[in-house]
N, C-alpha and C positions, 0 to 999 in steps of 0.2 A: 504494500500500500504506500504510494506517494502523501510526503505531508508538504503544503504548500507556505512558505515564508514570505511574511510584509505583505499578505493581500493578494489578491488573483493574478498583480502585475508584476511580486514578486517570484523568484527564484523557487524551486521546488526539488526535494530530495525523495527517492525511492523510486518504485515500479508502478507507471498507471499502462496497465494495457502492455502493447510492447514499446514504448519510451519508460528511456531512464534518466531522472534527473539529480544530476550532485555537483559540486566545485570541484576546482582543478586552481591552484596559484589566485583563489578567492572572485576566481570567475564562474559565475552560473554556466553551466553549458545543460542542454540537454543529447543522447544518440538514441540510437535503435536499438533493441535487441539483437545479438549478433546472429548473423543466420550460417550456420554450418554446409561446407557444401564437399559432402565425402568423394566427389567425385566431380571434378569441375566439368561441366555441360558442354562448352565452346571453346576452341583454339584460343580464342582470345584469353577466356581467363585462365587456361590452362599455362599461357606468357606470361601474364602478372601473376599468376602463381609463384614459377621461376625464377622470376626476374626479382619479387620481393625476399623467396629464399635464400638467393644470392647475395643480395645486398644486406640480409641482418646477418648470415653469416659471418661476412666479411667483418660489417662494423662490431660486433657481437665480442669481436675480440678486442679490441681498444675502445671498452666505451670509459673509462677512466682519463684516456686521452682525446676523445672525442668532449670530453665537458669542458676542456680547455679549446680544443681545437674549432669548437663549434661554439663557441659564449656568445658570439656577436651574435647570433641565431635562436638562443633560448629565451625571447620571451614569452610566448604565447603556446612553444611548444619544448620539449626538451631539446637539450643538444645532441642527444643521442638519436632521435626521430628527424631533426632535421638534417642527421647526416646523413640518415635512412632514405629522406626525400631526395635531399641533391644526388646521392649516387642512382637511385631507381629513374631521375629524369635525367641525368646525363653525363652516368657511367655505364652503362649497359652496353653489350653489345650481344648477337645473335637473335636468333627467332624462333617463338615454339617452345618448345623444354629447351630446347638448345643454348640457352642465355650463360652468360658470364659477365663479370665485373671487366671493364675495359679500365684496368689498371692505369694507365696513364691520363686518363682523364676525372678519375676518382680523387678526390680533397677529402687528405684527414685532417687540414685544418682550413679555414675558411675567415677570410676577412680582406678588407681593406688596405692594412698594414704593408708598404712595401716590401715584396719577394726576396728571395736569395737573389744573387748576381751571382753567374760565371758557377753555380753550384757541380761539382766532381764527387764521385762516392767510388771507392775502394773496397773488394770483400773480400777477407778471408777464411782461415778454418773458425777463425774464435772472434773475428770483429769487423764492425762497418768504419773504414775510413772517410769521413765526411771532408770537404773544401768548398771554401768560397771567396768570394772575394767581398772584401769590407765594403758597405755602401752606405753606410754612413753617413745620413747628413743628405742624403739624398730621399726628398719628401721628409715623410715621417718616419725615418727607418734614422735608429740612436743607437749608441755603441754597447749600451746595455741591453737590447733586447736579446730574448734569449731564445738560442737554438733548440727547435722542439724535433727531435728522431725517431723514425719509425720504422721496424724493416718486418713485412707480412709474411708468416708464412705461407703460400699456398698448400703445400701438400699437409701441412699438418693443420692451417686453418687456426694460427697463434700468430702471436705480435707480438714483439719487444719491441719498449720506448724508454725515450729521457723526455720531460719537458721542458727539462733546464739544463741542459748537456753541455752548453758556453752560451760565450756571447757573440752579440753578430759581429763585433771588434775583435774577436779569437781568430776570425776565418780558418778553424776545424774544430773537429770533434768525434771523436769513439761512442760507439755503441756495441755491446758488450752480444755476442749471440751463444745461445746455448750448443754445450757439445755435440749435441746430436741433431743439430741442422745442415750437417755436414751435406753438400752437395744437393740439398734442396733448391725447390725454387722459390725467390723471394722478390716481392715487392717492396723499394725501400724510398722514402719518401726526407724532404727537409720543409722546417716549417720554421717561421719565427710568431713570438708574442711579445708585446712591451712589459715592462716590468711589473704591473699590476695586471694585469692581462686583458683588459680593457680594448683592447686593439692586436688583431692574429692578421697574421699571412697568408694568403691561399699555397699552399703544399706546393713542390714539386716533385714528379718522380724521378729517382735518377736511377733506377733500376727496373727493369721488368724483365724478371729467367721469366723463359716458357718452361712449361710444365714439362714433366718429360714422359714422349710418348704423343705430344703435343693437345694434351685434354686437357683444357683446365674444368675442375672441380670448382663447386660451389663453398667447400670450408667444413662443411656439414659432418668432416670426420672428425675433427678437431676441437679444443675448447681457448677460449682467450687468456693470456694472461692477467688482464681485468676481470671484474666481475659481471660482464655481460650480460645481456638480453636484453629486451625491450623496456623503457623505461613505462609508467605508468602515465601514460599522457593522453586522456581521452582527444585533447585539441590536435593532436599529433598528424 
């Protein structure tokens, strides 16, 4: 049973029928009831099926880094949902069940913030060598902002990160990868945030291995070094 708050004009919490109404960040929202579909009907939604499996996989594993890398982005919705959005509208690539993340055009961090310059990434058995060049003083990019790293694993569908790993005035930085990534493939990514984090960089990728065997997978075998999954975000 819905109970109705401030009058007919206000807000309203519980179940009338199939709406449900509650707050989310002390905003009324009302949705639907969710409708289950054990077997999607049409090609079409059988793609957005995919396409969304892929894309919380992926974020699924840096949503700890996603709250930093998406803040410009969380008001109305979390910054884990809105990283959710930007990659399902313009990292996707294939068609059908056939869908994947298009790694180089996917942002785990997202903002205004002047980019890397001249950015170089290095890997070996135990580490990501990161370089750039200082740019400093060019727009709003300060010598204190600080380098945010990120290297995915596809095949295992994990992520290691720094969000503070130097500053943009270091021009490099280490990121530490686990033993047993050895010869995996990985997407590895550079971002910057100013020192309160108020202002992010959009990512760049400087790595993309193809999978090997040439498949890429959705992540879906794997678990993130975050705590993962979807945040509770009806506005999302």
């Amino acid at each position: 049973m819905g109970t109705i708050k401030q009058g007919i004009l206000g807000g309203f919490s519980g179940k009338v029928g199939t709406v449900v109404g509650s707050t989310w960040k002390s905003v009324h929202y009302m949705r639907a009831l969710a409708v289950s579909f054990s077997d999607p009907r049409t090609e079409k939604q059988k793609n957005q099926r995919s396409k969304f499996t892929a894309a919380v996989n992926f974020t699924k594993a840096m949503t700890p880094f996603l709250r930093f890398g998406y803040k410009e982005f969380s008001g109305q919705q979390s910054a884990f949902n809105a990283a959710v959005s930007y990659i399902l509208k313009h990292a996707m690539k294939g068609s059908g069940t056939n869908v994947s993340i298009d790694y180089n055009k996917a942002l785990v961090t997202r903002g205004s913030l002047v980019p890397a310059l001249d950015a170089t990434v290095t890997v070996n058995e135990s580490k990501v060598t990161f370089a750039w060049t200082d740019n400093s003083g060019m727009g709003d990019a300060t010598v204190t902002d600080a380098a945010m790293l990120l290297a995915y694993n596809k095949d295992k569908g994990m992520a290691v990160y720094d969000i503070a790993a130097a500053t943009r005035s270091d021009a490099k930085a280490e990121l530490k990868l686990p033993a047993n990534w050895k010869d995996d493939a990985l997407a590895i990514y550079l971002g910057f945030c100013n020192e309160d984090v108020t202002n992010v960089a959009n990512s760049v990728c400087l790595q993309d291995t193809p999978v090997s065997g040439g498949s890429e997978g959705d992540g879906s075998e794997g678990g993130g070094s975050g705590d993962g999954g979807l945040d509770e975000n009806p506005l999302g």
